[in-house]
Residue, then its C-alpha position, 0 to 999 in steps of 0.5 A: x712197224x707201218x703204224x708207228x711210221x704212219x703215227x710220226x709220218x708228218x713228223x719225219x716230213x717236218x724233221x727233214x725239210x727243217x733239217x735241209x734249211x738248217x744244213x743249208x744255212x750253216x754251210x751258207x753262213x760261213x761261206x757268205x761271211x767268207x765272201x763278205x771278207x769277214x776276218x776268219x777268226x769273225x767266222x769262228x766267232x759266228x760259230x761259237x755264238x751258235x753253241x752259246x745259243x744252242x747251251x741256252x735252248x737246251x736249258x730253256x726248252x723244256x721250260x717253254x714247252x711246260x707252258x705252252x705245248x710242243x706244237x705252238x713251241x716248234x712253231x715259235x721257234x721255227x718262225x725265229x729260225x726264218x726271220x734269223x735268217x732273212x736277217x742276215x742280208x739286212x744286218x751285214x757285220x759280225x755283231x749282228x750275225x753273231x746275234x742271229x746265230x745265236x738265236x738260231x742255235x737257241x731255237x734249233x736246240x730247242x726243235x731237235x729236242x722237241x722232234x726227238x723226243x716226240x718220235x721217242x715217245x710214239x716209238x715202243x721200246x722195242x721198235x726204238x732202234x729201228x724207228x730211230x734208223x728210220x729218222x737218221x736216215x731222214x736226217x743223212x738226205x735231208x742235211x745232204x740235199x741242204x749242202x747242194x742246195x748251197x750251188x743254186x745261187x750266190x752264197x753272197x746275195x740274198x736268194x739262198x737265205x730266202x730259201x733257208x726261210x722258206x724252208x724252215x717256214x714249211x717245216x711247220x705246216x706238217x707238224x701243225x696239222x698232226x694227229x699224232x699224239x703230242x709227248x708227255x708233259x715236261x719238266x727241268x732236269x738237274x745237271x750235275x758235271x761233278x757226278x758225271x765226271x765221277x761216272x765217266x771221266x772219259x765220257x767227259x774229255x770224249x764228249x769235250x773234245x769232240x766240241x773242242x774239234x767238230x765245232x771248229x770243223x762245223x764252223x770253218x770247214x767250208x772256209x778251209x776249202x774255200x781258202x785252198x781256192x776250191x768252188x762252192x761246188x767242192x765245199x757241199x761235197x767235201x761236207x758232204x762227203x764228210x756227213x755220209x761216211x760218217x753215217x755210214x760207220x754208226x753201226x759196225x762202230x757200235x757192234x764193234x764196242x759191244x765186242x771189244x769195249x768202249x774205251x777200247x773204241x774209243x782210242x781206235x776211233x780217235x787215234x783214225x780220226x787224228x791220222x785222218x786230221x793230219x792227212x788232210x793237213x799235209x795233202x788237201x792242199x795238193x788235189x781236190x782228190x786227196x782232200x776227199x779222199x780224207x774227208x772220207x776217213x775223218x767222217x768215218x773216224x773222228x764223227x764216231x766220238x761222241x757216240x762212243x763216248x755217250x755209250x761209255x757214259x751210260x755203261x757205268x751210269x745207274x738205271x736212274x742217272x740216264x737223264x742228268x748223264x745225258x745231258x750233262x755230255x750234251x752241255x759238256x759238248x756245247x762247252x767245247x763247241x764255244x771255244x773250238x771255233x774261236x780257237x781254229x781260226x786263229x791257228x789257220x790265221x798264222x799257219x794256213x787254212x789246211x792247219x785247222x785239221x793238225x788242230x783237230x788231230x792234235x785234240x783227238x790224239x790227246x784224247x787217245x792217250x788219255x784214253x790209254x790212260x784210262x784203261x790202267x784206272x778202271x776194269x771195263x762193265x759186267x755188262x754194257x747197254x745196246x749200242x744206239x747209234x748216234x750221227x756226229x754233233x754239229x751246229x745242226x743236228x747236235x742232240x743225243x740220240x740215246x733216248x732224246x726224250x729223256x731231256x724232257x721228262x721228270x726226274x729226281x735230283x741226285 
């Protein structure tokens, strides 16, 4: 196991400082656009910009990287990220911004990928677990120690951007200078919705759903704390918060759904997540406390979704599926987190900033009931994969965790 962490050790190093100026710009992008008085349905906007950028990089990655290598990709892309990000203070409006996230969500999906896929492939098959707990634990600090970095200076002036740039610019040292091997030479892969909706019906509206709720929560989520008057202080604990717990419950999760099915897990952890989403509708506005309080819960339930949905997927997929069944959800998901964003501020426009988490509940119950639904159509599998736990999707981390490298290998039309 020491060999393979001293084999990815500079990766993991790249990974998180890149992963702390992501997690820092996404907070800091909604907050300063706040400040900057851009309307809220502008910030929702900004986000689905990112998600349109991010489908792109997912698309286009693999492409690149056959060309030129993964190195000189990473670094290309990181060097887009930082100049996007000094950008922001010279180009003050929607459209412009717009176009800045855009092309920060069409580099980052194109960085996870490349990370990801290169630790996948140092990692034996029978140490991937681990070697993968090992970067989510990275991934947990790193986005972390980003949304505090979000109290040292002025969300409205320039010095926080610098240091998102500084950072992703670092990013790019360790890597550079890796001797690990680099991973194997990548092709596109087919994806085929029509097929996947066959496979997992639920998979799908899972995986839709959660694009639908945590895009919008991603996006807005800061403004909500800032609308209800709170401090920038309160906005890097509530995400935090909201980050850790989320983290935390990965694995019970998992070891639960091996027990009890996923679709039985799936109801339950919608189900909390919409309780969760409505708790902080009614009460956030009162205290700081009760906010946090279900920050907490909504981590711990509706941040489990996607995984859950993922998992589900592959239960039903054949051996030779994993690929176009991992990213077709990836694509589904980025569906959703284009329109999510858009539609939940228009909903705090007319009913008040805490109205966003009685959209989120309300997405998350509809998909409860479907997932009822669902039990009546279809006996659960013989037998189900290993659980591999996967953090929740947001602007910065969104990559399936369920062998990421897989995006990124040859594979056979269906």
């Amino acid at each position: 196991m020491r060999a393979i962490i001293s084999s990815i050790g500079a990766l993991l190093v790249s990974a998180a400082i890149l992963l702390a100026g992501g997690g820092l710009l996404g907070t800091l992008v909604a907050v300063s656009a706040e400040l900057n008085e851009f309307p809220i349905i502008a910030i929702g906007f900004l986000s689905s910009a990112y998600f349109a950028g991010f489908m792109a990089g997912c698309i286009s990655t693999p492409h690149l990287v056959k060309r030129v290598g993964h190195v000189r990709v990473f670094a290309a892309l990181s060097s887009l990220v930082a100049a996007c990000a000094l950008s922001h203070m010279l180009f003050v409006n929607v459209t412009s911004w717009a176009i800045l996230r855009a092309l920060t969500g069409f580099s980052f999906a194109g960085l996870y990928m490349l990370i990801e896929s290169w630790i996948n492939e140092q990692a034996p098959a029978e140490k991937r677990g681990q070697v993968l707990s090992i970067y989510r634990m990275v991934d947990l600090i790193a986005v972390t120690i980003g949304q505090f970095l979000l109290t040292i200076a002025d969300p409205k002036d320039y010095v926080l951007f610098s240091i998102v740039a500084i950072l992703i610019s670092l990013a790019i040292f360790p890597i550079s200078l890796s001797t690990s091997k680099a991973p194997m030479a990548v092709s596109t892969t087919k994806l085929n919705i029509r097929r996947l909706i066959r496979i997992s019906p639920l998979a799908v509206a899972g995986c839709f759903a959660v694009g639908l709720s945590s895009g919008a929560f991603w996006a807005v989520a800061p403004v909500f704390v800032q609308k209800l008057g709170y401090s920038v202080l309160m906005v890097s604990i509530f995400m935090s918060v909201v980050v850790f717990s989320g983290a935390i419950m990965q694995w019970p999760i998992g070891w639960i759904s091996d027990k009890v099915g996923r679709r039985i897990v799936i109801i339950f952890v919608s189900l909390g997540g919409a309780f969760s989403g409505i708790f902080l509708w009614k009460f956030a506005p009162f205290s700081s406390f009760y906010m946090i309080i279900g920050g907490v819960f909504y981590g711990l339930f509706a941040m489990q979704i996607f995984g859950m949905s993922a998992a589900h997927a592959n239960d039903y997929a054949k051996a030779d599926e994993f690929v176009s069944v991992s990213g077709g959800l990836l694509l589904v998901y980025g569906i959703g987190s284009v329109i999510g964003p858009s539609v939940a501020p228009v909903v705090m426009t007319f009913a008040g900033p805490s109205s966003m988490f009685a959209y989120t509940a309300l997405i998350q119950l509809i998909l409860a009931i479907y997932g009822l639904y669902r039990l009546t159509k279809r006996d659960a599998p013989d037998g189900s994969d290993d659980y591999v736990a996967m953090p929740r999707p947001r602007a910065t981390l969104l990559v399936l965790r369920s062998d990421p490298r897989n995006l990124l290998k040859r594979k056979k039309k269906f």
